[in-house]
CHARMM-style PDB file with segment names, atoms N, HN, CA, C and O in Angstrom:
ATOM      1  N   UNK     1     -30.066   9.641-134.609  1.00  0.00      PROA
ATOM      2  CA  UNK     1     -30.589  10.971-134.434  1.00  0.00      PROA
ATOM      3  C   UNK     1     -29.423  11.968-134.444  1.00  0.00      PROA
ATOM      4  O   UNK     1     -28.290  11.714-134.034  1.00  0.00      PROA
ATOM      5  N   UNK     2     -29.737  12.851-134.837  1.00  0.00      PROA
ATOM      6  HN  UNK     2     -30.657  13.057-135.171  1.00  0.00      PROA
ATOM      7  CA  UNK     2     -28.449  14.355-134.767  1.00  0.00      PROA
ATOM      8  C   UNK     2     -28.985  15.364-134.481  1.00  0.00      PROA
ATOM      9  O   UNK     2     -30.048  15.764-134.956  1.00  0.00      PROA
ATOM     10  N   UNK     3     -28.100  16.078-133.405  1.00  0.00      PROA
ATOM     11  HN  UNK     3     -27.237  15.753-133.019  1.00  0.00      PROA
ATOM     12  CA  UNK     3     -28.379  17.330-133.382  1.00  0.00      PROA
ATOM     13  C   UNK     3     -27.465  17.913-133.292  1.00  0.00      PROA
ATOM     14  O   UNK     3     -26.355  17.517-132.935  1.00  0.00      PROA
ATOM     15  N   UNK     4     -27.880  19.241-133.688  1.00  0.00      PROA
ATOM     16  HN  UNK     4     -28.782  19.563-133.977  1.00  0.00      PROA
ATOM     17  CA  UNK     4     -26.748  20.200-134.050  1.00  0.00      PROA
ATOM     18  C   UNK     4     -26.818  21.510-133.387  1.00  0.00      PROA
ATOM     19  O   UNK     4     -27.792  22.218-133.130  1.00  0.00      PROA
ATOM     20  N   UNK     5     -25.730  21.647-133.200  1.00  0.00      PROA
ATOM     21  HN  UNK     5     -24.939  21.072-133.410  1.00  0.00      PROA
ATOM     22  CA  UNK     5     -25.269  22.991-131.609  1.00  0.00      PROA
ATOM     23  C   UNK     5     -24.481  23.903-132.201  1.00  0.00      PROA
ATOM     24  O   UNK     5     -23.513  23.558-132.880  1.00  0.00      PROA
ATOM     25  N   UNK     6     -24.789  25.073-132.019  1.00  0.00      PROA
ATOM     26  HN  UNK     6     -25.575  25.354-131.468  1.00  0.00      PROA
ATOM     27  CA  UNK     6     -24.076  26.855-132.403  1.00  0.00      PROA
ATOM     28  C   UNK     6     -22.671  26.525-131.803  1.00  0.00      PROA
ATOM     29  O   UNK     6     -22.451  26.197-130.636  1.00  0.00      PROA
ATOM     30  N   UNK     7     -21.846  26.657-132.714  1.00  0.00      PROA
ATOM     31  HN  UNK     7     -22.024  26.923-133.661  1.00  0.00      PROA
ATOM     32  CA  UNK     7     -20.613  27.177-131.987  1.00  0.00      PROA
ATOM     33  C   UNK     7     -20.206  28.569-132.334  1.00  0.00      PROA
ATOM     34  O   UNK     7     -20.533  29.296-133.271  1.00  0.00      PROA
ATOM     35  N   UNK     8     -19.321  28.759-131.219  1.00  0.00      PROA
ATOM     36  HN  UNK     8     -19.055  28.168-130.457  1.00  0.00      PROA
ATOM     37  CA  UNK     8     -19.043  30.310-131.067  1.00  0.00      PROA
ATOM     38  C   UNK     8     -17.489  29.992-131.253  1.00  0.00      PROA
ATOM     39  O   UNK     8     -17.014  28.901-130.938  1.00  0.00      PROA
ATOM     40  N   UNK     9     -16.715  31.073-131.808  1.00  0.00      PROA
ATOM     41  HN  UNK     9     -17.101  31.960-132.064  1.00  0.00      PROA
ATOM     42  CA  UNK     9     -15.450  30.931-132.005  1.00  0.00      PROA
ATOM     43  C   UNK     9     -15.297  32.624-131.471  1.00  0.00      PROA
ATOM     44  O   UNK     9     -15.844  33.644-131.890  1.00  0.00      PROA
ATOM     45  N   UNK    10     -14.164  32.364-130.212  1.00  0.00      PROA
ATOM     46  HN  UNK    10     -13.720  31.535-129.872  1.00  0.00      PROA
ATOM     47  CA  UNK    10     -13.991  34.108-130.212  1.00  0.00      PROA
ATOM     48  C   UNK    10     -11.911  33.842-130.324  1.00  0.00      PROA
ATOM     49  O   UNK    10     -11.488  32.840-129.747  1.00  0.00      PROA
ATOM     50  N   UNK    11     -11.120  34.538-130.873  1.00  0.00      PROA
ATOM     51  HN  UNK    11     -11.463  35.352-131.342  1.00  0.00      PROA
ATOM     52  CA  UNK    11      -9.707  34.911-130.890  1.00  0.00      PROA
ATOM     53  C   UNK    11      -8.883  35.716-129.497  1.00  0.00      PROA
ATOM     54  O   UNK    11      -8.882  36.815-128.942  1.00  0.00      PROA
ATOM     55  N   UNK    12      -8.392  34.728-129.406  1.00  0.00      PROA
ATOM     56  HN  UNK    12      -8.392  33.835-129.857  1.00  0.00      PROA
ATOM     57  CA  UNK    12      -7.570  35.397-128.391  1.00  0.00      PROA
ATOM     58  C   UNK    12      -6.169  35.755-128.626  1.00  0.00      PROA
ATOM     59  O   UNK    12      -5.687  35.788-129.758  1.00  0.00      PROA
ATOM     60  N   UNK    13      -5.463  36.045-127.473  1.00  0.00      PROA
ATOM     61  HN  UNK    13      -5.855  36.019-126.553  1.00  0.00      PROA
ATOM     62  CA  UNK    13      -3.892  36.701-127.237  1.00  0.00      PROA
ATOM     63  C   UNK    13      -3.255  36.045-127.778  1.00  0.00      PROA
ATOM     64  O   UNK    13      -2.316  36.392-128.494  1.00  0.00      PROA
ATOM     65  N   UNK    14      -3.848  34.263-127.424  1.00  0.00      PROA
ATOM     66  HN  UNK    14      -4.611  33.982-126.842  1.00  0.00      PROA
ATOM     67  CA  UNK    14      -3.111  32.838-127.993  1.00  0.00      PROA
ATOM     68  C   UNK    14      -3.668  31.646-129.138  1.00  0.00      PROA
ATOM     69  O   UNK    14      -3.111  30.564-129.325  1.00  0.00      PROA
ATOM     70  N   UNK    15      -4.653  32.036-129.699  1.00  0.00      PROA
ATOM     71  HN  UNK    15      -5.105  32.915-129.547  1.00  0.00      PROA
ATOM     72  CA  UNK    15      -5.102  31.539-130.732  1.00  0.00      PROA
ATOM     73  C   UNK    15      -6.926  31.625-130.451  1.00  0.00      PROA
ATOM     74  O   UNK    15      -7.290  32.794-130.325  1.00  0.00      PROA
ATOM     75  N   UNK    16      -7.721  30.906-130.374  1.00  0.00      PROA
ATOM     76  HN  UNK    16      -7.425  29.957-130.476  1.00  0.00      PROA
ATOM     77  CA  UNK    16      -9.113  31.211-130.497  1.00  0.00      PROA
ATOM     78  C   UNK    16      -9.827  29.998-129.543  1.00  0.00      PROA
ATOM     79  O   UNK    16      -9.629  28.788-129.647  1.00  0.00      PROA
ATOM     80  N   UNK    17     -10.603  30.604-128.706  1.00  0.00      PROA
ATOM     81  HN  UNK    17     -10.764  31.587-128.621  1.00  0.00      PROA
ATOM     82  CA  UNK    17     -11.339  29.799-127.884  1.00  0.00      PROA
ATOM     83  C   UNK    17     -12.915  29.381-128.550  1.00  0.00      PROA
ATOM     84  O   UNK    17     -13.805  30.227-128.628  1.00  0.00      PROA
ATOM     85  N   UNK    18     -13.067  28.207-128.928  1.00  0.00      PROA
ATOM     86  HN  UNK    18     -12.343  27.519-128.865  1.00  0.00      PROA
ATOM     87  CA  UNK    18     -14.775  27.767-129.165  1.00  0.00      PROA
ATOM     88  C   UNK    18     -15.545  27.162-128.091  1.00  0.00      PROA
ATOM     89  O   UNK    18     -14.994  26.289-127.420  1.00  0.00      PROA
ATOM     90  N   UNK    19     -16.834  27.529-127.814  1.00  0.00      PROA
ATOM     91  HN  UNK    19     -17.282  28.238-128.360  1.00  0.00      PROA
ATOM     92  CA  UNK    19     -18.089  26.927-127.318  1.00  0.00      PROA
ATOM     93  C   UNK    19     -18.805  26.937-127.541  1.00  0.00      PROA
ATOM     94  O   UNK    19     -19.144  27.934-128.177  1.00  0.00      PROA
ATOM     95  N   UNK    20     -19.972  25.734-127.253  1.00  0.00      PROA
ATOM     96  HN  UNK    20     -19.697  24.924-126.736  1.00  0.00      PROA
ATOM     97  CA  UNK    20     -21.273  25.507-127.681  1.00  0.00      PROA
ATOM     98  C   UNK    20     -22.194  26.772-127.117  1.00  0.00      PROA
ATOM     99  O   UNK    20     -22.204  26.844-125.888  1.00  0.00      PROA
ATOM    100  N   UNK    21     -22.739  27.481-127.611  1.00  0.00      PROA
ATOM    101  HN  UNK    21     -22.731  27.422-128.610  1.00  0.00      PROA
ATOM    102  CA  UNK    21     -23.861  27.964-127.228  1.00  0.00      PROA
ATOM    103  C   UNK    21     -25.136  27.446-126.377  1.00  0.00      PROA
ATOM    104  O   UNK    21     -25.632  28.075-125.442  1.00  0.00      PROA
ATOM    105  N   UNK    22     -25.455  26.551-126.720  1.00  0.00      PROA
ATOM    106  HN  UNK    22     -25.052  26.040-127.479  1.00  0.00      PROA
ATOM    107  CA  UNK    22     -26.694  25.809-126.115  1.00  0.00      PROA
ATOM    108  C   UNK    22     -26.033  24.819-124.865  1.00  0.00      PROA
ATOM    109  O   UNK    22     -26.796  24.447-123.973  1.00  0.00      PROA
ATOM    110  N   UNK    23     -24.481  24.381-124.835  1.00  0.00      PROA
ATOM    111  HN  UNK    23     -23.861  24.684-125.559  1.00  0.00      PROA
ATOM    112  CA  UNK    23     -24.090  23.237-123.725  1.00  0.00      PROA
ATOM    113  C   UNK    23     -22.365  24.325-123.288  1.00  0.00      PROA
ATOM    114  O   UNK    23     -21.179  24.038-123.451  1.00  0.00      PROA
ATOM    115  N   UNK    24     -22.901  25.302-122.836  1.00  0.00      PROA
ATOM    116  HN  UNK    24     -23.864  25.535-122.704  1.00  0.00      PROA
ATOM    117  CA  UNK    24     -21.431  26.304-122.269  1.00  0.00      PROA
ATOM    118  C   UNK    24     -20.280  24.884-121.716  1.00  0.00      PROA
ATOM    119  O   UNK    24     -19.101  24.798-122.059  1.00  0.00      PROA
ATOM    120  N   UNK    25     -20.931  24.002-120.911  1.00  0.00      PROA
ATOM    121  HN  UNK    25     -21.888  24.071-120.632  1.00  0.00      PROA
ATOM    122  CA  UNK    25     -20.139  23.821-120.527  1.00  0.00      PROA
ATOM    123  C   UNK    25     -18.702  22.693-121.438  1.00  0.00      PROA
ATOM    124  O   UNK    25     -17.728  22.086-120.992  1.00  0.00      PROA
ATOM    125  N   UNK    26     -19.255  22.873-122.804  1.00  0.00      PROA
ATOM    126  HN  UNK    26     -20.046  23.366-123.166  1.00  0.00      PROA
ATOM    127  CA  UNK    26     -18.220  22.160-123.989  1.00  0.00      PROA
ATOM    128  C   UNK    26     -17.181  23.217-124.291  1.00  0.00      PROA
ATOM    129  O   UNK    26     -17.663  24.004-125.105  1.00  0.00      PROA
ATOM    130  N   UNK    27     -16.053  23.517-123.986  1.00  0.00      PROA
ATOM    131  HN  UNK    27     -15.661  22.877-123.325  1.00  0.00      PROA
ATOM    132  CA  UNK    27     -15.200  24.843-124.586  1.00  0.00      PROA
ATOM    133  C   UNK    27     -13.740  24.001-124.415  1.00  0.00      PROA
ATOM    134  O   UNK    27     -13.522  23.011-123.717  1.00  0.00      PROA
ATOM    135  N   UNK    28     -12.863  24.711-125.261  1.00  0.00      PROA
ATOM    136  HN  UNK    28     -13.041  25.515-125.829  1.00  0.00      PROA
ATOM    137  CA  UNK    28     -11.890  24.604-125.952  1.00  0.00      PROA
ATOM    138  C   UNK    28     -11.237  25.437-126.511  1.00  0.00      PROA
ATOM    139  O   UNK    28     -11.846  26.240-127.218  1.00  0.00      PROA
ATOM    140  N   UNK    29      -9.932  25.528-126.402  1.00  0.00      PROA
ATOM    141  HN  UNK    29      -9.437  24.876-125.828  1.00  0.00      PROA
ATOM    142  CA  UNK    29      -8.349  26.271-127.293  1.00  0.00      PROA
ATOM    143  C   UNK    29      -7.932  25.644-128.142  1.00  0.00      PROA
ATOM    144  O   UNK    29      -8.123  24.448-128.364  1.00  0.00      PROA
ATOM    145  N   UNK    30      -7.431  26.249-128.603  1.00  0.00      PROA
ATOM    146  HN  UNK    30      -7.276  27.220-128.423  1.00  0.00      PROA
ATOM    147  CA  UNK    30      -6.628  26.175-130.023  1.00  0.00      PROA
ATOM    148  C   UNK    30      -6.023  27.058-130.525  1.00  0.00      PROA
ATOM    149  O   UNK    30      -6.509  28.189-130.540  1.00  0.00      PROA
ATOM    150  N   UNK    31      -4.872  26.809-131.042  1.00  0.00      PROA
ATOM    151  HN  UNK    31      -4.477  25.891-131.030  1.00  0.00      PROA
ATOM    152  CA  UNK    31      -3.681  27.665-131.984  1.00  0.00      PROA
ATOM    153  C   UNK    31      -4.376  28.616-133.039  1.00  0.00      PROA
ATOM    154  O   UNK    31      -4.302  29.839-133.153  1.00  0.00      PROA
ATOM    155  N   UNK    32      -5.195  27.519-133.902  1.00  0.00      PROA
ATOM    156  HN  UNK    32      -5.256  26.525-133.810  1.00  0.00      PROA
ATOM    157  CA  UNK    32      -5.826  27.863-134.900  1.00  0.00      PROA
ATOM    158  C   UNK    32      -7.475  28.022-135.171  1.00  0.00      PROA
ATOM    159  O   UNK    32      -8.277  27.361-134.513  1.00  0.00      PROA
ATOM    160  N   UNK    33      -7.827  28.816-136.042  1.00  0.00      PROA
ATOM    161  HN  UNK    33      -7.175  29.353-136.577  1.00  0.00      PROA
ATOM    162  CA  UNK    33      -9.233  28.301-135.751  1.00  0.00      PROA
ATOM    163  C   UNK    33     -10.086  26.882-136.567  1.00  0.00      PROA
ATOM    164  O   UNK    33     -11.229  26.425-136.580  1.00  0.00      PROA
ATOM    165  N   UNK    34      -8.739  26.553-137.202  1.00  0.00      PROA
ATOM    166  HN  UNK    34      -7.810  26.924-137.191  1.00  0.00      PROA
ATOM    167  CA  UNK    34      -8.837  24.570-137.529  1.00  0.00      PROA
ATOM    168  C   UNK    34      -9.002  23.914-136.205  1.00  0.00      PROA
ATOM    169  O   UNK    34      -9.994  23.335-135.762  1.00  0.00      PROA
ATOM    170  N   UNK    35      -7.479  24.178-135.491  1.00  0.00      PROA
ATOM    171  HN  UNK    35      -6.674  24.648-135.852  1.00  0.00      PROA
ATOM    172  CA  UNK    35      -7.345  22.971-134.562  1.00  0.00      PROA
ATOM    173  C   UNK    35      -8.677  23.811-133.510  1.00  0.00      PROA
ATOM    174  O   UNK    35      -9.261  23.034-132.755  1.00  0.00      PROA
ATOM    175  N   UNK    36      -8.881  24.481-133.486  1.00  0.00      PROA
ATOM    176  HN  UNK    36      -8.407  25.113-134.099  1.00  0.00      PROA
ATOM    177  CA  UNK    36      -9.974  24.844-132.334  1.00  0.00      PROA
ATOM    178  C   UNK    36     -11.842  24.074-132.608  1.00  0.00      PROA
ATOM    179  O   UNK    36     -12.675  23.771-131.754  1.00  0.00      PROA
ATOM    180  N   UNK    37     -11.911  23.990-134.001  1.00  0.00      PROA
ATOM    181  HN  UNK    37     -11.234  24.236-134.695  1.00  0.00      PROA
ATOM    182  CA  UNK    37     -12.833  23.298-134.338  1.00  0.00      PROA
ATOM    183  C   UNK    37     -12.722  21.973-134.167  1.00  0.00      PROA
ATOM    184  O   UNK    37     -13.417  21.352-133.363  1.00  0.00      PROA
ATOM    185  N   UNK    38     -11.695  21.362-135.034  1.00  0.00      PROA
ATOM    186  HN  UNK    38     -11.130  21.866-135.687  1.00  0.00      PROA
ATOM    187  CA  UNK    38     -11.514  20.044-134.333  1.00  0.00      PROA
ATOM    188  C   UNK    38     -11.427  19.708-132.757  1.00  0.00      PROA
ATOM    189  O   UNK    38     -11.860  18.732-132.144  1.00  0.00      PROA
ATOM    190  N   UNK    39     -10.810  20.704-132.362  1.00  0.00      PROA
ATOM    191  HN  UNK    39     -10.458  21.497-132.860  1.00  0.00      PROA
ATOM    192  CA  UNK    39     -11.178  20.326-130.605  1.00  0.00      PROA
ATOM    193  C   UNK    39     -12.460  20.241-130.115  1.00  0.00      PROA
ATOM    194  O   UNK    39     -13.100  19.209-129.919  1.00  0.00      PROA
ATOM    195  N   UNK    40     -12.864  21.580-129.895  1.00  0.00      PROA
ATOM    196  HN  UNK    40     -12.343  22.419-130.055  1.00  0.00      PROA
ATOM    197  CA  UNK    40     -14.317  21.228-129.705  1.00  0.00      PROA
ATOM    198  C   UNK    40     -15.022  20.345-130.477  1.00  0.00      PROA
ATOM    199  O   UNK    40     -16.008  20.086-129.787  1.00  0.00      PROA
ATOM    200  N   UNK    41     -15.095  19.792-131.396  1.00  0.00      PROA
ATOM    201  HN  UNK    41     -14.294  20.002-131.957  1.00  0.00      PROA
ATOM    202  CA  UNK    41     -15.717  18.662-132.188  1.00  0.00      PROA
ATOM    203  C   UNK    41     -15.361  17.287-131.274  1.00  0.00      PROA
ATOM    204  O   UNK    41     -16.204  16.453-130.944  1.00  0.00      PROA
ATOM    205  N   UNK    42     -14.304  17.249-131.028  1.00  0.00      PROA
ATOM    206  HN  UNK    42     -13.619  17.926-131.296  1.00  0.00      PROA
ATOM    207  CA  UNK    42     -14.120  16.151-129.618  1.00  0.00      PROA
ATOM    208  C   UNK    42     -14.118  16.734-128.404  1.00  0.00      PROA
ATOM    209  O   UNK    42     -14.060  15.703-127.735  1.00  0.00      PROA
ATOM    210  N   UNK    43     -14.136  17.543-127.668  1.00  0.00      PROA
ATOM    211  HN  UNK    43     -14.183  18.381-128.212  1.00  0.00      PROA
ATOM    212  CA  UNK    43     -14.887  17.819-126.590  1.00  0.00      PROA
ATOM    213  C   UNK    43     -16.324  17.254-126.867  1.00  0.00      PROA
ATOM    214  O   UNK    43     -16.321  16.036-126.692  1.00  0.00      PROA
ATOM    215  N   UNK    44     -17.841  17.852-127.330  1.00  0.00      PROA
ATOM    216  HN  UNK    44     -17.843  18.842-127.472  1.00  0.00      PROA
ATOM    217  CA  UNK    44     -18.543  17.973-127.925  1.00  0.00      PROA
ATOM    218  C   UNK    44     -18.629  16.163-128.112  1.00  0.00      PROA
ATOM    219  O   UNK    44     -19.822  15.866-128.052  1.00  0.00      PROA
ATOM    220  N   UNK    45     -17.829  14.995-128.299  1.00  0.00      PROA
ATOM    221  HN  UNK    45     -16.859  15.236-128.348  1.00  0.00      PROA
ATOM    222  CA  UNK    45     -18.069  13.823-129.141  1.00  0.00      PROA
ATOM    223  C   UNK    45     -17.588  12.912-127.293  1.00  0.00      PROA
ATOM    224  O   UNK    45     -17.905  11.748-127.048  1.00  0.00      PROA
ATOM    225  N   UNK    46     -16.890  13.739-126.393  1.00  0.00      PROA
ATOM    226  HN  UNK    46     -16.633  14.685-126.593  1.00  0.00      PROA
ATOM    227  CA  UNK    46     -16.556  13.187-124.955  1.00  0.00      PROA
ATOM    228  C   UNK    46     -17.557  13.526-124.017  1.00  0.00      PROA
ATOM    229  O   UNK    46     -17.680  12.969-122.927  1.00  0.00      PROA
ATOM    230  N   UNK    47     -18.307  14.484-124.462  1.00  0.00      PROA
ATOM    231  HN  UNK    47     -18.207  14.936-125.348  1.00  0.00      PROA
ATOM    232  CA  UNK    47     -19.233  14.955-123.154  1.00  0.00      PROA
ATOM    233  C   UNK    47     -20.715  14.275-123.872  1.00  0.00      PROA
ATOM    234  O   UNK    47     -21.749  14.016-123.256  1.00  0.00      PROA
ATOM    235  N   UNK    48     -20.509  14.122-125.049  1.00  0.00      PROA
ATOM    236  HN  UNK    48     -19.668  14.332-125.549  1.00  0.00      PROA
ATOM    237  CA  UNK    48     -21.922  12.982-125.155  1.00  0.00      PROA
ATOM    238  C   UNK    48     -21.826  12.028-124.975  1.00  0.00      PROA
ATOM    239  O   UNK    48     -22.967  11.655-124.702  1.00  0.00      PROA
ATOM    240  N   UNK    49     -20.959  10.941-124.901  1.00  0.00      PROA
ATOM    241  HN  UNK    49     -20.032  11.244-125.123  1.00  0.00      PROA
ATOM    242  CA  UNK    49     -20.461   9.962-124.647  1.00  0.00      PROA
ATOM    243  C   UNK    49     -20.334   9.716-123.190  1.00  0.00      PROA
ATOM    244  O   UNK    49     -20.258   8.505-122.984  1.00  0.00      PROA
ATOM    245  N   UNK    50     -20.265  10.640-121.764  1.00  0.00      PROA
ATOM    246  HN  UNK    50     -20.326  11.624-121.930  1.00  0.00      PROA
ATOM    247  CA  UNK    50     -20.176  10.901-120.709  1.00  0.00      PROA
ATOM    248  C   UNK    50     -21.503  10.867-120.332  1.00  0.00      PROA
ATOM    249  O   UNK    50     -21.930  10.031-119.536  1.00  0.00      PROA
ATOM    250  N   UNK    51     -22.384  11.971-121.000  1.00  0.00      PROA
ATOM    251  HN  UNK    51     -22.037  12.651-121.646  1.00  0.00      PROA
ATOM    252  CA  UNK    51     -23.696  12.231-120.632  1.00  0.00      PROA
ATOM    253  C   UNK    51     -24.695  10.284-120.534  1.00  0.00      PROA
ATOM    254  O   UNK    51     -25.580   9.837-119.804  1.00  0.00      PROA
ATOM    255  N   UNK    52     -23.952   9.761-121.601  1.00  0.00      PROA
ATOM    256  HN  UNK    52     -23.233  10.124-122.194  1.00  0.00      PROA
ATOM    257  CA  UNK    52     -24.604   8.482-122.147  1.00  0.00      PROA
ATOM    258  C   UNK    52     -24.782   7.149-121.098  1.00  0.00      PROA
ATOM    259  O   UNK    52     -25.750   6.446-120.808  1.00  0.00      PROA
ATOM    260  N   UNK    53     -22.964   7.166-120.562  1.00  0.00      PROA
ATOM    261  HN  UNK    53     -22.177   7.737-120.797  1.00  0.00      PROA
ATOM    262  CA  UNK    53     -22.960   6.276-119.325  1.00  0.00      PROA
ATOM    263  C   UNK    53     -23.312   7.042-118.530  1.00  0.00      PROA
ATOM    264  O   UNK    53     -23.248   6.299-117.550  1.00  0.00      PROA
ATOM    265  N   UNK    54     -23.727   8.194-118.053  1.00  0.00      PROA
ATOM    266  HN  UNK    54     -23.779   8.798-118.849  1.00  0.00      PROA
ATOM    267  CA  UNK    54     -24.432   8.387-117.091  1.00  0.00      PROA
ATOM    268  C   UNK    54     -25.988   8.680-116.692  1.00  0.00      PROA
ATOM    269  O   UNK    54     -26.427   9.117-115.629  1.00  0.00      PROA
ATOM    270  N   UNK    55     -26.818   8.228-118.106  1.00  0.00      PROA
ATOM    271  HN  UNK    55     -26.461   7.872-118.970  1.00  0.00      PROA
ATOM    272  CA  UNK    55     -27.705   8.261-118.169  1.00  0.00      PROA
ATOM    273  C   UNK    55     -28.885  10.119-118.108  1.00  0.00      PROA
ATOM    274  O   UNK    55     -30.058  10.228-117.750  1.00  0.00      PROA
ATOM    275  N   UNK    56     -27.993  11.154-118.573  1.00  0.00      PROA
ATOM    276  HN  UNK    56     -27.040  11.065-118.865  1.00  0.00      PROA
ATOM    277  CA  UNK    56     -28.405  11.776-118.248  1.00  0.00      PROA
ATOM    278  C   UNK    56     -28.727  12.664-119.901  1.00  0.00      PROA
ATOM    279  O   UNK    56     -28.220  12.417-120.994  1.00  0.00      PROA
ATOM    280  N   UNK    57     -29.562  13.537-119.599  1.00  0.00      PROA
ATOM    281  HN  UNK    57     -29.975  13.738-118.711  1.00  0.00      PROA
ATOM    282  CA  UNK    57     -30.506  13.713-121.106  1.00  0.00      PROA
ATOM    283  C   UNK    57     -29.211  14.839-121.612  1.00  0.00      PROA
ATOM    284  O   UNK    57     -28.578  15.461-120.759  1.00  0.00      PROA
ATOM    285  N   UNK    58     -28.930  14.993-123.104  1.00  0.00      PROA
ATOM    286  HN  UNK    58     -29.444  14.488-123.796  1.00  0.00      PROA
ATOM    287  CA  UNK    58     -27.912  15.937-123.555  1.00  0.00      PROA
ATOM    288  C   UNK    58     -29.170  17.694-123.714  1.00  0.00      PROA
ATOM    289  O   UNK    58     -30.348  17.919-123.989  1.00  0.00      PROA
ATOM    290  N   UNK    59     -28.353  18.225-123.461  1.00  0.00      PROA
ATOM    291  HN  UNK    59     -27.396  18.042-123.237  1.00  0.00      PROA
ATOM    292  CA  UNK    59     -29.473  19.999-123.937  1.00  0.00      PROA
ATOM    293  C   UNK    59     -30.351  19.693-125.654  1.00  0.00      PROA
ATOM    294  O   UNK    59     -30.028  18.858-126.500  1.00  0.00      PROA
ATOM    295  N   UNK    60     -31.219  20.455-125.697  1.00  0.00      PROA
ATOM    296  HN  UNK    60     -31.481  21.133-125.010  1.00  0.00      PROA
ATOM    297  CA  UNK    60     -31.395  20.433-126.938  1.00  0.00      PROA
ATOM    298  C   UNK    60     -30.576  21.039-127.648  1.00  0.00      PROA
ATOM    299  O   UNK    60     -29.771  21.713-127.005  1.00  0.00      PROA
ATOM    300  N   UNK    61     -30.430  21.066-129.177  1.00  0.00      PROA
ATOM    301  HN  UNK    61     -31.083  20.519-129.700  1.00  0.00      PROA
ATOM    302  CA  UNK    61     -29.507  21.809-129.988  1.00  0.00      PROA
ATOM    303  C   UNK    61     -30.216  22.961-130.595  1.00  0.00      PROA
ATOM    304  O   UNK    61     -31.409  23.199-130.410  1.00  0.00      PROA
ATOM    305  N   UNK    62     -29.620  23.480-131.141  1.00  0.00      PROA
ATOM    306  HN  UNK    62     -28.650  23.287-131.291  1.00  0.00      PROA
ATOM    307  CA  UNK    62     -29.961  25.296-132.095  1.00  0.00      PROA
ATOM    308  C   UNK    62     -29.804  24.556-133.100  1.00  0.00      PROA
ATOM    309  O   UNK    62     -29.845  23.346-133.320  1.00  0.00      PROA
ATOM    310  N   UNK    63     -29.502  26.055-134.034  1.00  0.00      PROA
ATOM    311  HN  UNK    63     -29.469  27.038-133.855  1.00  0.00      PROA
ATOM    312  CA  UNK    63     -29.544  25.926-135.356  1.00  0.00      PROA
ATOM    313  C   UNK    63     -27.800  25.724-135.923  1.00  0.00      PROA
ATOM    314  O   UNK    63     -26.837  26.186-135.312  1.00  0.00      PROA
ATOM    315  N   UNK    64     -27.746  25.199-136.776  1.00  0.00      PROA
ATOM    316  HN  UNK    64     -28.528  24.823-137.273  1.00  0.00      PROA
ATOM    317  CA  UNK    64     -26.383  24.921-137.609  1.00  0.00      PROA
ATOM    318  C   UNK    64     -26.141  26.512-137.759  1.00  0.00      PROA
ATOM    319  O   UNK    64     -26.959  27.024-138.524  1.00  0.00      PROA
ATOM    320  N   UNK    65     -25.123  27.488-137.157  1.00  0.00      PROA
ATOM    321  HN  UNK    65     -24.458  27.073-136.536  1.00  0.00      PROA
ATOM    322  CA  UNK    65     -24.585  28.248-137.625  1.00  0.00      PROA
ATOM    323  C   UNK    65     -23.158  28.399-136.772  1.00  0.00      PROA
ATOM    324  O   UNK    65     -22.901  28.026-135.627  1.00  0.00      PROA
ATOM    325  N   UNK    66     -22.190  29.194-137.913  1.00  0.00      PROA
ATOM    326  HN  UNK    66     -22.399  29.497-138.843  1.00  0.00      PROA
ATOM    327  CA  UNK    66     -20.610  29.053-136.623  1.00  0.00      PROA
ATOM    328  C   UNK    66     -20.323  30.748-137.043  1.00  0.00      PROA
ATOM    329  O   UNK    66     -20.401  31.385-138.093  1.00  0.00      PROA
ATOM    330  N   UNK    67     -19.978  31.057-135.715  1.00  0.00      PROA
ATOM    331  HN  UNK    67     -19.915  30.539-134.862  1.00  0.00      PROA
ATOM    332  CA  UNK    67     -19.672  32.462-135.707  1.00  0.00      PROA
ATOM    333  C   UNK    67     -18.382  32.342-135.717  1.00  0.00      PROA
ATOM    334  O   UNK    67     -17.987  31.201-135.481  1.00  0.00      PROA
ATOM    335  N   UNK    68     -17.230  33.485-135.998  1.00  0.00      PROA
ATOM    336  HN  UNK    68     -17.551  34.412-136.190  1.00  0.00      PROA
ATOM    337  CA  UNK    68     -16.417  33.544-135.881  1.00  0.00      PROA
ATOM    338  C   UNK    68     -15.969  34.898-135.453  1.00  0.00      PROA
ATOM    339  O   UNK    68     -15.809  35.561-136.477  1.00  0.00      PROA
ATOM    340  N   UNK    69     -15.729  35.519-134.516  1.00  0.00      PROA
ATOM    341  HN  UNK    69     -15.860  34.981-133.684  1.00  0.00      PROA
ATOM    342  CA  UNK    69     -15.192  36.956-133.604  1.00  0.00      PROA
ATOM    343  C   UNK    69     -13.754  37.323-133.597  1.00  0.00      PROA
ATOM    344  O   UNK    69     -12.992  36.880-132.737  1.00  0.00      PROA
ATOM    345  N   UNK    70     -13.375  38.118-134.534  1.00  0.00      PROA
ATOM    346  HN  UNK    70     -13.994  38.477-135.233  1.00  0.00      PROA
ATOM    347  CA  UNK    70     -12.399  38.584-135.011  1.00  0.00      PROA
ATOM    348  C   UNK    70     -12.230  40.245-134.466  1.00  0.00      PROA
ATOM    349  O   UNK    70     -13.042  41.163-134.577  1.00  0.00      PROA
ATOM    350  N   UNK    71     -10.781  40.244-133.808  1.00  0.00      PROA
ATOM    351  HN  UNK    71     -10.121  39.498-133.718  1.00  0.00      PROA
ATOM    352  CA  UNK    71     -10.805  41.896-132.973  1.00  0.00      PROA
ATOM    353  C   UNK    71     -10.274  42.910-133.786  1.00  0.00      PROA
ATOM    354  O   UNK    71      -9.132  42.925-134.248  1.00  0.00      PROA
ATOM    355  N   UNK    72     -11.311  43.916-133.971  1.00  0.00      PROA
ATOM    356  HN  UNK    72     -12.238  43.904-133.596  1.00  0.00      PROA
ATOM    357  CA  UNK    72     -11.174  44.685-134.899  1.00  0.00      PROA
ATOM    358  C   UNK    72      -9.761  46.071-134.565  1.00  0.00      PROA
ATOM    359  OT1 UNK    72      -9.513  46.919-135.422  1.00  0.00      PROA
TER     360      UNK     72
END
């Protein structure tokens, strides 16, 4: 089964912070907004894997879309 979760990408002072929309509590830094995807992509691959041995249900997911927040 798959589901798929909104990520949010916002830029910071020090490179760009991502989180899930639907599971806040998945977030992550990064330099780049590569390595910030790949992070959260394993955050995101540790907290289901957590949720699993502990028997507890994951959120439902949204829709496949990735924002990206760039300061104007």
């Amino acid at each position: 089964m798959t589901i798929s979760y909104t990520a949010k990408y916002t830029r910071t002072g020090s490179g760009y912070t991502g989180q899930l929309v639907e599971w806040p509590e998945v977030v992550t830094e990064g330099k780049t907004i590569e390595e910030c995807r790949e992070l959260l992509r394993d955050a995101l691959r540790e907290m289901v894997e957590a949720y699993r041995q502990q028997g507890r249900e994951m959120p439902p997911g949204g829709h496949l879309l990735e924002q990206v927040l760039v300061e104007a």
